[in-house]
C-alpha positions in Angstrom: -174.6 -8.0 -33.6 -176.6 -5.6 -31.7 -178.3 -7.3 -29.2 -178.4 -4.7 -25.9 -180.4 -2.1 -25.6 -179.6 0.9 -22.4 -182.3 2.9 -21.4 -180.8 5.7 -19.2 -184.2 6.6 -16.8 -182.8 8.2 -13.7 -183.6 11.6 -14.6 -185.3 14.3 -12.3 -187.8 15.2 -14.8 -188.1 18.7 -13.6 -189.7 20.1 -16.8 -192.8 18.4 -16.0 -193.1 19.2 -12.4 -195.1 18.8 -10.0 -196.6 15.6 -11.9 -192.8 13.9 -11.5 -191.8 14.7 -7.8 -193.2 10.6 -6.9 -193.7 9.4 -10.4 -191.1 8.7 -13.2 -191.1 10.8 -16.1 -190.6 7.7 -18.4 -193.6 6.2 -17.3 -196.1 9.6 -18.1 -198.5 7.9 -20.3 -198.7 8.7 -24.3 -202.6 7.5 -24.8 -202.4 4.3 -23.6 -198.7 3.6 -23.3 -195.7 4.6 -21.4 -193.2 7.1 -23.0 -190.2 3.9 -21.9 -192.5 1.4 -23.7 -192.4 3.0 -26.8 -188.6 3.1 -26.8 -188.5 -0.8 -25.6 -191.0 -1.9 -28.5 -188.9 0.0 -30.8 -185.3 -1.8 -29.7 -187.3 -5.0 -29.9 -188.2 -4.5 -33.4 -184.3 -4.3 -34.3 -183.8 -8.2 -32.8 -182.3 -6.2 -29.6 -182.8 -8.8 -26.9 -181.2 -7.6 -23.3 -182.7 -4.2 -22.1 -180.8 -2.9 -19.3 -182.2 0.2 -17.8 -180.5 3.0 -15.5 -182.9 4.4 -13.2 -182.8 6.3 -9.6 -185.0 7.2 -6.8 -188.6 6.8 -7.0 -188.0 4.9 -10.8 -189.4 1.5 -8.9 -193.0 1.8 -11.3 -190.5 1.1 -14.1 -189.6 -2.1 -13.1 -193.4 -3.3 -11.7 -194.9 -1.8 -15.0 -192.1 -4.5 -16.9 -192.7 -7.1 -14.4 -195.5 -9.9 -14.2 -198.6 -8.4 -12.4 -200.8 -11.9 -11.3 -203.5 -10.4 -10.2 -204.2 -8.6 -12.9 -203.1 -10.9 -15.0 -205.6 -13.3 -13.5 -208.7 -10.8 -13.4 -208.3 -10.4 -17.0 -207.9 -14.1 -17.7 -211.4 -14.8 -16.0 -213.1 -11.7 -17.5 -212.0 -13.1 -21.2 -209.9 -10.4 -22.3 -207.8 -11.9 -24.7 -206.3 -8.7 -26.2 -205.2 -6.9 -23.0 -204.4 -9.6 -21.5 -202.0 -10.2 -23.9 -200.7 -7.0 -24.2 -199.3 -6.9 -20.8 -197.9 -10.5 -20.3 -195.5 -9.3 -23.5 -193.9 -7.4 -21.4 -193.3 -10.2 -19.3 -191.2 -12.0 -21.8 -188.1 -9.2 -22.4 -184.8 -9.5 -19.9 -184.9 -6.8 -18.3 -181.4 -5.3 -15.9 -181.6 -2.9 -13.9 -178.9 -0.3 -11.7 -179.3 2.3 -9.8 -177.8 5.4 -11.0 -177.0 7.0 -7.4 -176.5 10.7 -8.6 -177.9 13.0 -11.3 -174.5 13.3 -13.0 -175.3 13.5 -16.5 -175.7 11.2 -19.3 -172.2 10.0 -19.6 -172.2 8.6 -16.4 -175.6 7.0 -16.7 -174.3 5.5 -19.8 -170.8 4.2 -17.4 -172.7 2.4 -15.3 -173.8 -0.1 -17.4 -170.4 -1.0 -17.8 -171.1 -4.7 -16.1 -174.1 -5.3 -18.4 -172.9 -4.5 -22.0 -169.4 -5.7 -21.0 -167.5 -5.9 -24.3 -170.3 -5.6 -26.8 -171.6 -2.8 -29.1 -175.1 -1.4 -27.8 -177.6 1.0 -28.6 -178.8 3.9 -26.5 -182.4 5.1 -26.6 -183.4 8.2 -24.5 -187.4 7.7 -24.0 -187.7 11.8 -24.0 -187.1 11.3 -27.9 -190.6 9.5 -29.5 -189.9 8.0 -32.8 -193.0 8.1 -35.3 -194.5 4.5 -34.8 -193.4 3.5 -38.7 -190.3 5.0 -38.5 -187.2 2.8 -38.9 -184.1 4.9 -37.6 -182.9 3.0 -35.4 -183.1 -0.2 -38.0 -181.1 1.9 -40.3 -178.5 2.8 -37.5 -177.9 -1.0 -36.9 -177.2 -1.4 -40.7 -174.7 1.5 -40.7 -173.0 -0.2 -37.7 -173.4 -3.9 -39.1 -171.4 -1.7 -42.0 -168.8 -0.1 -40.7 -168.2 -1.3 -36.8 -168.1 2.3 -35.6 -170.2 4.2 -33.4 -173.4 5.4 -35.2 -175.2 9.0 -33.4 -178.9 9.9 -34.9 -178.8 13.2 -36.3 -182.0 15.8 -37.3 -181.4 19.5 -39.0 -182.6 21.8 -36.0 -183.1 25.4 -36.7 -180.2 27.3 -35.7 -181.5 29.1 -32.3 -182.0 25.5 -31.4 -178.6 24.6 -31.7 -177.6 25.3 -28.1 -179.8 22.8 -26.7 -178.1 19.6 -28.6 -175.2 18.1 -29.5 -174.0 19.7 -33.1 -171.7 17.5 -34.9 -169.1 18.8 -37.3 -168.9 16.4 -40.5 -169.2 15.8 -44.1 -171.3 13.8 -46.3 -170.5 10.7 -47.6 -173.6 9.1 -48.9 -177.0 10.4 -48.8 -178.3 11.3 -45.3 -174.6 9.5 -43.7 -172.4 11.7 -42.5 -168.7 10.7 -41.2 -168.2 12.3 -37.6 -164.9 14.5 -37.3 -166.3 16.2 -33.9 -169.0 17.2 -31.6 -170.0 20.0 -29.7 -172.3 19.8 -26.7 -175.1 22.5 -26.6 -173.2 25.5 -28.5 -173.7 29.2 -28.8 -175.3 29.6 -32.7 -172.9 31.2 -33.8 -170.3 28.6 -32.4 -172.1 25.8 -34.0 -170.3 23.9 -36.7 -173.5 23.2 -38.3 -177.1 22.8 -38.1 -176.9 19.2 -37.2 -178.7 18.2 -33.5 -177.5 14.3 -32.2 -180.7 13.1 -31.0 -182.2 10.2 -28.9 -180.7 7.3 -30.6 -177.0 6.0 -30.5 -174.9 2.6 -31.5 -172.1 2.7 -29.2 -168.6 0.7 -29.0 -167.7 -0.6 -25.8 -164.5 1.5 -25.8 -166.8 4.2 -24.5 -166.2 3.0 -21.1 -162.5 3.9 -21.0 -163.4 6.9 -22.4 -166.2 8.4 -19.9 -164.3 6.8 -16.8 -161.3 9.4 -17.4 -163.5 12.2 -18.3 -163.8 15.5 -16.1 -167.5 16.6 -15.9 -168.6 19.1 -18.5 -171.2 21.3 -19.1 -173.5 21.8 -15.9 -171.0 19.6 -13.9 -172.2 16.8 -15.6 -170.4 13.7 -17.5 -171.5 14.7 -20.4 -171.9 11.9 -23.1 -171.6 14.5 -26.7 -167.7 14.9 -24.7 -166.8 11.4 -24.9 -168.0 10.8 -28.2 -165.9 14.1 -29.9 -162.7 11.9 -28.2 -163.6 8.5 -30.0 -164.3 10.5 -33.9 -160.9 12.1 -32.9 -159.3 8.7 -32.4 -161.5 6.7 -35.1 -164.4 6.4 -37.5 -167.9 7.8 -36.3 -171.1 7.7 -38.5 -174.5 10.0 -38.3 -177.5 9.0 -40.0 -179.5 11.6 -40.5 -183.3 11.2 -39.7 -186.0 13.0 -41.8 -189.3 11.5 -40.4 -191.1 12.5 -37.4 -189.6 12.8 -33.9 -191.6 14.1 -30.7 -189.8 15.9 -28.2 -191.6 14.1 -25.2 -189.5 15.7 -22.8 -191.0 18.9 -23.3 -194.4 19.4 -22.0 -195.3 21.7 -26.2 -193.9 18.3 -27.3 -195.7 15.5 -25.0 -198.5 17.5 -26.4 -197.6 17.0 -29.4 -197.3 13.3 -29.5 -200.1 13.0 -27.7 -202.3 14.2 -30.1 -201.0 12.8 -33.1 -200.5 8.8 -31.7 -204.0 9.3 -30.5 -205.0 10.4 -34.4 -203.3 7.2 -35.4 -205.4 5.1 -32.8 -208.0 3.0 -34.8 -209.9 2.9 -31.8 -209.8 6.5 -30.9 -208.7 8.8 -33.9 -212.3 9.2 -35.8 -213.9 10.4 -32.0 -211.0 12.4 -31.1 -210.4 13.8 -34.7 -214.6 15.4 -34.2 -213.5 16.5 -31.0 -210.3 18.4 -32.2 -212.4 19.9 -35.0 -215.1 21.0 -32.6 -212.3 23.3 -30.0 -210.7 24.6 -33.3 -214.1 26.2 -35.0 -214.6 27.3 -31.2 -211.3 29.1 -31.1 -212.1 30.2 -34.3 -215.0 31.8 -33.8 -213.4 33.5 -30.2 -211.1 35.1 -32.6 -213.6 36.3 -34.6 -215.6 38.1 -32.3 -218.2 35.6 -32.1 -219.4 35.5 -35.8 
């Protein structure tokens, strides 16, 4: 059984400076929601029932945003708002972990120090920077690959090949429709170097033999401990399983793809999408007729 989650937070977020020098990059708000919460609610919705989160300096509004907050808690109660009241003291109710990542040295070793939290379990790893579509059920079908096979599971999406050199590429074969078994990875390779056209993205079911594995491993690419390094020694020494995903991912940790989600969640938003849609139709006819010369 699945029932950890790791949420590696402790990130610079550099791409969105200066709006990240104080604030957490995890916490920049998708309409109404924090980019974390969205990965939390989607663990949650796989049974996953421990949530342990790696974070750094100035990450402390992750853990007050999943704590209680009892004066606001207690505002809301007396003003009679049911729903939002609601919606907040849910968060109150997940076990939450936390540890400090001291150093920004790569994914790998964010991953390693949750080593005293997962212990000897499998777990799955969400990166917050990756939105899933909200009736999307990757991560669901991961579990049932692992619950399958007991190996290591990777998300995988068909990037365009310039892209290649800013993911992991796996080199694999297919042995059921969108499964592919694992025979090695390549972090962030030159296109023509890639094995293929298939990106690891921000989802992973991970065996605790990881930890042996990333504690013995020299930094990588950009000096970092680099998780995609780890992960081509445990296909070379066992079974490894990608499923790949054909729905809709945001790239959130790109400031063309928070834009992205942005708009399209807030489409999807009962409460705002027919307002917003008008409003999106208005600046395009505007644009429009810019282009146009004015007619």
């Amino acid at each position: 059984m699945i029932r950890k989650a790791v949420f590696p937070a402790a990130g610079l977020g550099t791409r969105f400076l200066p709006a990240t020098k104080a604030s957490p990059k995890e916490m920049l708000p998708l309409v109404d929601k924090p980019l974390i919460q969205y990965a939390v609610e989607e663990a949650q919705g796989c049974g996953i029932e421990e949530f342990i989160i790696i974070t750094g300096k100035n990450k402390r509004a992750i853990e007050d945003h999943f704590d209680c907050a009892y004066e606001l808690e207690d505002a809301l109660t007396k003003k009679g708002k049911k729903e939002l009241l609601e919606q907040i003291t849910n968060l109150n109710k997940i076990n939450f972990a936390y540890i400090r990542q001291r150093a920004p040295l790569g994914l790998g070793h964010a991953i390693l120090c949750a080593k005293p939290f997962v212990k000897v379990e499998p777990f799955a790893v969400l990166l917050s920077d990756d939105v899933i579509g909200l009736n999307e059920t990757l991560l669901a079908e991961m579990v049932k690959v692992y619950n399958r096979y007991g190996a290591p599971v990777v998300a995988l999406e068909r990037v365009a090949h310039a892209d290649v050199e800013k993911y992991g590429i796996i080199d694999g074969v297919e042995v059921g429709p969108g499964l592919y078994r694992i025979k090695s990875l390549v972090e962030k390779p030159k296109p023509k170097e890639a094995p293929s056209s298939l990106g690891v993205i921000g989802r992973y079911i991970i065996t605790p033999d990881v930890f042996e594995v990333l504690e013995n491993l020299p930094p990588g690419k950009g000096g970092e401990i680099q998780l995609t390094d780890a992960l081509k020694i445990m296909a070379q020494r066992g079974p490894m399983y990608g499923v790949l995903f054909a729905g809709k991912r945001y790239d959130a940790g790109d400031k063309f793809g928070f834009l992205q989600a942005t708009v399209e969640l807030a489409l999807r938003d009962s409460a705002l999408s027919e307002r917003f849609r008008k409003f999106l139709f208005g600046i395009v006819d505007n644009e429009r007729k810019i282009f146009r010369g004015g007619d």
